[in-house]
N, C-alpha and C positions, 0 to 999 in steps of 0.2 A: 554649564552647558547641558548636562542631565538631565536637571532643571528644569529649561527652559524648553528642552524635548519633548521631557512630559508633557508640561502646560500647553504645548503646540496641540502634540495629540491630541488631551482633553478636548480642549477648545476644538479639532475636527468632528471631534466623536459627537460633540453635543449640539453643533450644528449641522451635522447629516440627521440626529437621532430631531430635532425642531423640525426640517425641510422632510422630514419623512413623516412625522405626525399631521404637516402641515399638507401632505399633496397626500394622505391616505385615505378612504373611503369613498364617497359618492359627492358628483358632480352631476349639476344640468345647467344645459342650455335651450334657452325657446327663440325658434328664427323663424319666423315667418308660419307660425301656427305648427310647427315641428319640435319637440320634444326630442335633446342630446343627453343621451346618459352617458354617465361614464361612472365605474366600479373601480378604484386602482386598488392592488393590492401591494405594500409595500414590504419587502424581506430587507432587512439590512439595507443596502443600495437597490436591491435589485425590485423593478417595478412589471406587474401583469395585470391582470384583468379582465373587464369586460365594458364593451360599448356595443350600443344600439341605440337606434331611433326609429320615429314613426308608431311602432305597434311593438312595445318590449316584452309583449308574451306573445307573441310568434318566434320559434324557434329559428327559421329562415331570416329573420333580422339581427339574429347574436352574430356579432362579430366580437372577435378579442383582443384582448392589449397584450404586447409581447413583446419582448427583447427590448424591456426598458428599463430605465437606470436613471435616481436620482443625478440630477447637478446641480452645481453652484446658484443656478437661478430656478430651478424648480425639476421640471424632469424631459426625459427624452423617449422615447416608445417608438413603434411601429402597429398601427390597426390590422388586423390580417382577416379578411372577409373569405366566405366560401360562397357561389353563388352559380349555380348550376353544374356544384362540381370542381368549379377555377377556380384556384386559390389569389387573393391580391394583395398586395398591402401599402399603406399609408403610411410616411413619414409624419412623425409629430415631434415637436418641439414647444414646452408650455415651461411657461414662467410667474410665477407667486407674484403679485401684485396687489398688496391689499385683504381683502379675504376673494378675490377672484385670483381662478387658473387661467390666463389667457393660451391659446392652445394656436401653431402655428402648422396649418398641415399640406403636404404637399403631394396629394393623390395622383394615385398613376394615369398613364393616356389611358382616357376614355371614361372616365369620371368626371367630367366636366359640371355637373349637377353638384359636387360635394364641395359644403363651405370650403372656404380657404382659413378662414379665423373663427374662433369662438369662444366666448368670453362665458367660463363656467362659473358657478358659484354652487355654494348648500344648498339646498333644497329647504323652507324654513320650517317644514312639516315634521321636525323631528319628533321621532315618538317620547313618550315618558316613560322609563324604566324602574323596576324596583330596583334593589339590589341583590345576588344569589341569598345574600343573608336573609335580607327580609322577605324572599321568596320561599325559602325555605320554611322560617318561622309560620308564614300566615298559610303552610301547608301543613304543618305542623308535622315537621319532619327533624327529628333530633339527631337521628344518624341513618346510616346506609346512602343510598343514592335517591334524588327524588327522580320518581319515573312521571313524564307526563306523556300518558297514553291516548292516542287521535284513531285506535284500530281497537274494534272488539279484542275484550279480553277473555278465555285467552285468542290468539287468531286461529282460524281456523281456514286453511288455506282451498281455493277450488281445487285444486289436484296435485298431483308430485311439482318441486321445482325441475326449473326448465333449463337447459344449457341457454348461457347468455353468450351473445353477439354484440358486437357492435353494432351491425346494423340490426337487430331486434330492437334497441336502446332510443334509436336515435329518434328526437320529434320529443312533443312535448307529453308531459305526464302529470296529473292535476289529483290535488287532494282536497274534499270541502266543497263548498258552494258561495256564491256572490262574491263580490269585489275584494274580500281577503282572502281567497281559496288561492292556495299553492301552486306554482307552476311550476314545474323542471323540466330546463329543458337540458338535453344532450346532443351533441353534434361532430360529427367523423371530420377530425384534421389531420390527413394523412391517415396514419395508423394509430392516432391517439383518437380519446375523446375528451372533449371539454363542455363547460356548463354553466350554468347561469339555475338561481328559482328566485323566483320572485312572488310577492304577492302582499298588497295591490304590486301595478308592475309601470306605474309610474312616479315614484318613487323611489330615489337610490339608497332612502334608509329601508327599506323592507326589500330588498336585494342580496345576493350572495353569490358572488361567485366560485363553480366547482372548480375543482380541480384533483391529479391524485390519483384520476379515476382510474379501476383497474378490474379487470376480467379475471376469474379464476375459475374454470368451468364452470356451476350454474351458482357463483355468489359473486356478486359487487361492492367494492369498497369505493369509497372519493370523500372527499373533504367540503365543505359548507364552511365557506371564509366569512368571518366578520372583523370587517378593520374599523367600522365606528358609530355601530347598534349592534342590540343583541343581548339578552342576559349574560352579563357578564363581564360586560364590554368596559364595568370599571375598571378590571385589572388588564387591558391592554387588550388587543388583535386576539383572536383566539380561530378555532376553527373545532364545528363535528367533525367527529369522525364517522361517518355512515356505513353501514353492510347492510344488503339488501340480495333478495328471492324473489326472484319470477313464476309467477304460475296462471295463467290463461288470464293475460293480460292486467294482474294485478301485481304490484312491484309491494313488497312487503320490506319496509326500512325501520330499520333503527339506528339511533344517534348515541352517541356517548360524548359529552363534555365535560373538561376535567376542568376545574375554578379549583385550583389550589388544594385542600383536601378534601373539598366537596366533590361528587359528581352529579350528574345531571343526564339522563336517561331520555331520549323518546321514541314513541312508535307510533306508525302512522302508514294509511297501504292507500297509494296511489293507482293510479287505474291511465292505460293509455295502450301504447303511443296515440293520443289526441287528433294530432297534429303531426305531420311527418316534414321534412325540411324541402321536400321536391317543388321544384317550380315548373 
């Protein structure tokens, strides 16, 4: 009887850890000239995220995935949009079919305009990745951390950091120029915030979604999820960990990722709020 308890177990453990590798990362759908993203992120059972469509670097189009939880047939969520303010959300129900997510959703009165089905798949535009190994090597970095620096070295900030807000935060914030430049966006839900960067920003492999994020008078922390791109992305799901300084509108960040006993260092100073979320 022990036995056969264990073996039961097992046998859960390795078809939650299958249906969780299998509904994790980035999903689209195109319906009628519209572009559906969808970001999951998967913890254990538990599933989050981010969706949007239309224009995925407009920060007023992030909406998130939340209070979702794998099952038996693929997973279960709720979209929760903010939209002048009013918070809404969206029943979803998707199930594994193949290499498509079919996705069943049941938007609140007065959404009349939003699919009812959508048949997700990959996106076939995966990028090509080294590995931290071979990253390393062809930096030729034998030990310590490799830093890869996107901000003058050293920075040199326009004036003192500034106490951060939430609402200072919120709207988007861009690093670089043309069709791979960075976007972050931040967004007030309640009394949290959440996030999304992207860049390009149709594409769900050069996507991320924040989260984490946390105020401490004038310094920022949040996390940069990657569940399936990313250096690194061989050894499984990982996430930056970011801190970041305000000062007359340029956000100065660094990243720390830990691959095993490697780390991985970057900095980079974004410039904004761009884009604010008002409609």
């Amino acid at each position: 009887m022990a036995l056969a308890a264990t073996a039961t177990r097992v046998d859960a453990q390795s078809a939650t850890a299958a249906t969780a590798d299998a509904v994790r990362g980035g999903w689209v759908a195109d319906v009628e000239g519209t572009r559906h993203l969808f970001v999951l992120k998967v913890r254990d059972t538990m599933v989050s995220g981010i969706y949007c469509a239309v224009d995925c670097s407009d920060p007023a189009r992030l909406a998130f995935v939340e209070r979702g939880t794998l099952t038996p047939e693929g997973v279960r969520f709720q979209i929760l949009r903010i939209e002048s303010g009013v918070q809404s959300r969206t029943e979803v129900v998707g199930r594994l079919v193949g290499d498509q997510l079919l996705l069943t959703l049941k938007p609140p009165r007065g959404r009349t305009k939003d699919p009812t089905r959508l048949s997700l798949q990959k996106d076939p535009r995966k990028p090509t990745l080294a590995s931290v190994e071979e990253v390393f090597a062809r930096r030729g970095v034998k030990s310590g951390p490799l830093v890869i620096s996107e901000s003058p070295t050293p920075y040199e900030p326009p004036g003192p950091n500034e106490p951060l807000t939430r609402a200072a935060l919120e709207g988007l914030w861009v690093w670089s120029i043309g069709p791979a430049k960075q976007h972050f966006m931040f967004r007030q839900v309640g009394d949290r915030l959440l996030g999304a960067v992207c860049g390009p920003c149709d594409n769900p492999y050069t996507f991320g979604p924040l989260d984490n994020i946390v105020i401490r008078g004038d310094t920022l922390t949040f996390d940069i999820n990657h569940e399936d791109w990313g250096l690194g992305i061989e050894s499984g799901p990982f996430a930056n960990h970011a801190t970041a300084t305000l000062s007359h509108h340029e956000l100065h960040l660094r990243t720390v990722q830990q691959q095993g006993v490697r780390t991985i260092e970057g900095v980079l100073t974004l410039i904004g709020p761009i884009v604010t979320t008002a409609r």
